[in-house]
C-alpha positions in Angstrom: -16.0 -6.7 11.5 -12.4 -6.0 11.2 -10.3 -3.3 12.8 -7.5 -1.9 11.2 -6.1 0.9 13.9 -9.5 2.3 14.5 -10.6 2.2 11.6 -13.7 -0.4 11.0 -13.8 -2.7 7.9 -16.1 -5.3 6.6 -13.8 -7.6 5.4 -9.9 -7.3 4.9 -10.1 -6.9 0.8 -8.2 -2.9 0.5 -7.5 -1.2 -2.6 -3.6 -0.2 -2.0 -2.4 3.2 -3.6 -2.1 3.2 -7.3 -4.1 4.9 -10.2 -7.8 3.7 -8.9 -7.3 6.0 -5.6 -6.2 9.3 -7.6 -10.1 10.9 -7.9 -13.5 10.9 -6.2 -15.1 8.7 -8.9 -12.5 6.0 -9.1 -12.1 5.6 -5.4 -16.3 5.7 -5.2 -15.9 2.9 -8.0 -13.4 0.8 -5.7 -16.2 0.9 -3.1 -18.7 0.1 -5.3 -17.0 -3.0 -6.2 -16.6 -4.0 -3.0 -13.4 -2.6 -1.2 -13.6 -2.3 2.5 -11.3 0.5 2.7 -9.1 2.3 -0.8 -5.5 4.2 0.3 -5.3 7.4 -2.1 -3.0 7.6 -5.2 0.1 8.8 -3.4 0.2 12.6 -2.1 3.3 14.7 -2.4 2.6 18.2 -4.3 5.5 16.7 -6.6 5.0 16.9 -10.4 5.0 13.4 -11.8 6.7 13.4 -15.3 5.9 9.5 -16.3 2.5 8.0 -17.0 4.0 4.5 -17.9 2.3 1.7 -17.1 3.4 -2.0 -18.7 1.5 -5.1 -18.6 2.8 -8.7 -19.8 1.1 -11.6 -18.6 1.1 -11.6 -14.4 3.5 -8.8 -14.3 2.7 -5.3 -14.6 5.3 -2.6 -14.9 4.9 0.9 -14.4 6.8 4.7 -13.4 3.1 6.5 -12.4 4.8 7.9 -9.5 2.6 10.2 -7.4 -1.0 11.9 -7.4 -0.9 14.2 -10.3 -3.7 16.3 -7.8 -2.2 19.3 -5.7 -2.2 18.9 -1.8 -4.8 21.5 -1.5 -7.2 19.4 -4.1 -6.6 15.9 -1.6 -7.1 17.8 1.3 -10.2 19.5 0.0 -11.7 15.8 -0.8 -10.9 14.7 2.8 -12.9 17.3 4.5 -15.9 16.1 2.4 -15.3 12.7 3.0 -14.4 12.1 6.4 -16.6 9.2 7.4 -15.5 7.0 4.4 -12.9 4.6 5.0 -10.3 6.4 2.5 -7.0 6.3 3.6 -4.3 9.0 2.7 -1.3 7.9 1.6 1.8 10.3 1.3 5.2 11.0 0.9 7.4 14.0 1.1 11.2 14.5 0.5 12.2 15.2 3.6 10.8 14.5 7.1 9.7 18.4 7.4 7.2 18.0 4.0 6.0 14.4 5.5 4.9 16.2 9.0 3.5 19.3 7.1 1.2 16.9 4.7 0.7 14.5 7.6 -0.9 17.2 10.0 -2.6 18.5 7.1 -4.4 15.5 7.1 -5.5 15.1 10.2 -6.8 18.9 10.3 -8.7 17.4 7.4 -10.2 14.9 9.2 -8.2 11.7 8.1 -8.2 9.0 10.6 -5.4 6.5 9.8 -2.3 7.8 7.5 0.1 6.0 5.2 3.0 6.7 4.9 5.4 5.8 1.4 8.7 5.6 2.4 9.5 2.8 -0.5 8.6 4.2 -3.9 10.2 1.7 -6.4 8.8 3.9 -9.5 11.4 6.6 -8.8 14.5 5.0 -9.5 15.6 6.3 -6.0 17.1 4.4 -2.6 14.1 3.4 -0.3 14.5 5.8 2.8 13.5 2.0 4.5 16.8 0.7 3.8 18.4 3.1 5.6 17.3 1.6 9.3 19.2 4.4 11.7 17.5 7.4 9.4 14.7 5.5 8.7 13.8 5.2 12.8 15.2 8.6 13.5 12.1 9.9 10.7 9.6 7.7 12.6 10.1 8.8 15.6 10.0 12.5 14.7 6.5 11.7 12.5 5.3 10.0 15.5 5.5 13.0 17.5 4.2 15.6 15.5 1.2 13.2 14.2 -1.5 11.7 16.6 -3.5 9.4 14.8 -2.2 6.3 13.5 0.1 5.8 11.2 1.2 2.9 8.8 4.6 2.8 6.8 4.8 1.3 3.7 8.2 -0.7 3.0 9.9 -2.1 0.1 11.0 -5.5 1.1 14.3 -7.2 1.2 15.3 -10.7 -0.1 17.4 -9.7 3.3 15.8 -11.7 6.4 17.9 -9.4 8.6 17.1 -6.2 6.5 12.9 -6.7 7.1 13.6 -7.1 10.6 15.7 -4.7 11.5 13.3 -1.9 9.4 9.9 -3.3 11.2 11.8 -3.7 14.7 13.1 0.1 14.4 9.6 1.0 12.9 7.9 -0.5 16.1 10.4 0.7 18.7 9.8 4.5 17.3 6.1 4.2 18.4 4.2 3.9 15.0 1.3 1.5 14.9 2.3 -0.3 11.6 3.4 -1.7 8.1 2.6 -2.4 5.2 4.4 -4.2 2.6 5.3 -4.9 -0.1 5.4 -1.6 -2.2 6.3 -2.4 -6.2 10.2 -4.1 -6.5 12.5 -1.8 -8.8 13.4 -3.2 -12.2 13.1 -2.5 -16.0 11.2 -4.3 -18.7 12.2 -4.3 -22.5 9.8 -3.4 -25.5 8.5 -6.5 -27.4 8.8 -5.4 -30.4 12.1 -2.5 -30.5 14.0 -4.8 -27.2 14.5 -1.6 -26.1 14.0 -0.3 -22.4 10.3 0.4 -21.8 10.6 4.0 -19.6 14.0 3.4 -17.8 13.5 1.9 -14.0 10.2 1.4 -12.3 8.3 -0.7 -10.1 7.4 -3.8 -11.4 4.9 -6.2 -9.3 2.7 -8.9 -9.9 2.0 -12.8 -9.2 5.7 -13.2 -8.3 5.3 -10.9 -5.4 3.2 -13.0 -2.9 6.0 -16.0 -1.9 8.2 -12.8 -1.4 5.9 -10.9 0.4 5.0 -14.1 2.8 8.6 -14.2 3.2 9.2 -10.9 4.7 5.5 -11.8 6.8 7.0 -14.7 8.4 10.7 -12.5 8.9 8.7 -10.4 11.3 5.8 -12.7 12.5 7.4 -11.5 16.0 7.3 -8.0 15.9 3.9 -7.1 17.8 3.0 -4.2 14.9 0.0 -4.3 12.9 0.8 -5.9 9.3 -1.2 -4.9 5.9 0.1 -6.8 3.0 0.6 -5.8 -0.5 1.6 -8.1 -3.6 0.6 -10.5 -6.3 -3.6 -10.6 -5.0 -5.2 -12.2 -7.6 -7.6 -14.2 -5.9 -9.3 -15.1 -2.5 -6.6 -17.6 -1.9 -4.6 -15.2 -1.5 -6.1 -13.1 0.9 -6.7 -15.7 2.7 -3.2 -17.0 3.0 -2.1 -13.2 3.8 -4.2 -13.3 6.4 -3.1 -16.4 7.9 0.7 -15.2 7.9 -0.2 -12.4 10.4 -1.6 -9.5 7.9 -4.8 -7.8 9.2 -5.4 -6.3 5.7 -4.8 -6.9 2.3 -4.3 -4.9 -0.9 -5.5 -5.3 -4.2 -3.8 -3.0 -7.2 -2.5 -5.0 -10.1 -4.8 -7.5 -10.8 -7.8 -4.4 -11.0 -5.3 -2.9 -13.4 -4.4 -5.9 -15.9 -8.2 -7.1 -15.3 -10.3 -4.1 -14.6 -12.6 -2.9 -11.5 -14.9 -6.2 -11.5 -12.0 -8.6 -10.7 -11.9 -6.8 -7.3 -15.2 -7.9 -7.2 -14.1 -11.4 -7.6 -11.8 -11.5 -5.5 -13.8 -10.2 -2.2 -16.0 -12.6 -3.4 -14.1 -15.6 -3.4 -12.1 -14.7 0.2 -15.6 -14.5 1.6 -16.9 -18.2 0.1 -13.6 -19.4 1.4 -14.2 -17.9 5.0 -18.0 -19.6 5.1 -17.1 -22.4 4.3 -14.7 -22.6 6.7 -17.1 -21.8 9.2 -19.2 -24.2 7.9 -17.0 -27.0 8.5 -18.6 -29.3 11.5 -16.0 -30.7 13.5 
């Protein structure tokens, strides 16, 4: 048994937000294929305009932005569903709309809270990369909400940029990080070359070296670590794992693969870990 701030999973395989955490019956499907825990599609009570979502090869591509569900709808669901291990994740566009959906939460019974502060599908700067505002924000969220809370962060290919967000993170009080949300870029048509729906998020196989990268950055930062990026097999949980992460997210590869490659993968990360414990020495 694993615990992730308090909150007790079976293994480390997570769904991480993205379309397959937006309803009751996809998240009940994520369980059912055997996630430990599933973050929520993103909740912010902003409209989202763009529905794009591009796959070629290992790379998907998209500009879904946030839960197309109210805050009233997600908070509704929580109430119902407080003993599952669903976590919120949110965002809000200033630090008065992240405490009012945060505390929200918790009156709804949610027990360990995300928080995006990274969105690469919005074509926007990442609050992260602004350290002195981003810590000032943490430490006001950490005093108005009492259960844990986890930030998610864009990295950097900046060594000095992921530790100077995760130290100021740590030193505001909040309990951890998880990274890497979707890297900004744009994608062309195959056919018309044209831009495929302006900027987005683009993520993938390529993300994993990056995302061990920014691991080993803050290997020394005491915070709890959930890692996001290129998980397409047990392997790579497994090497997540070893490079500090307590968790790990899954989100692509169930999109370019569908909800039975989760599957897979939990399966594999498990064979891996019995057969280490198999090993006589």
């Amino acid at each position: 048994m694993i615990d992730l701030l308090g909150l007790k999973l079976e293994h480390p395989v997570i769904v991480s937000a993205g379309p397959m955490g937006e309803s009751k019956d996809s998240i009940q499907l994520m369980f059912q294929h055997g996630a430990a825990a599933v973050v929520t599609k993103t909740i912010a009570g902003i409209e989202s305009k763009h529905n794009n979502i591009y796959s070629d090869g290992d790379m998907l591509f998209n500009k879904d932005g946030y839960s197309r569900k109210s805050t009233e709808e997600w908070y509704a669901y929580l109430k119902q569903n407080k003993e599952s291990n669903v976590i919120p994740n949110i965002y809000g566009d200033t630090g008065e709309r992240i405490i009012d959906i945060g505390t929200n939460v918790v009156s709804a019974g949610g027990k360990l809270l995300e928080i995006c502060l990274s969105c690469g599908t919005r074509d926007q700067q990442p609050i992260c990369f602004q350290v002195d505002y981003l810590q000032e924000l943490c430490k006001k969220v950490r005093k108005a909400i009492d259960i844990p809370i986890v930030i998610k962060l864009m990295i950097s290919n900046s060594s000095e940029l992921n530790i100077s967000m995760v130290k100021a993170i740590y030193e505001s009080g909040i309990d951890g990080v998880s990274l890497s949300d979707s890297l900004p870029g744009i994608v062309l048509d195959k056919n018309s070359k044209k831009m495929f729906g302006g900027s987005g998020g683009v993520s993938g196989k390529f993300m994993k070296p990056l995302v061990l990268k920014a691991l080993y950055d803050i290997r020394n930062i005491p915070i709890t670590k959930i890692a996001y990026g290129g998980v397409y097999g047990g392997k790579d949980i497994d090497d997540y794992i070893n490079y500090g992460a307590t968790a790990v997210g899954v989100c692509s590869a169930i999109l370019q693969n569908g909800n039975s490659k989760l599957t897979q993968i939990r399966d594999s990360y498990l064979e891996i870990q019995r057969g280490r414990n198999n090993v006589k020495i």
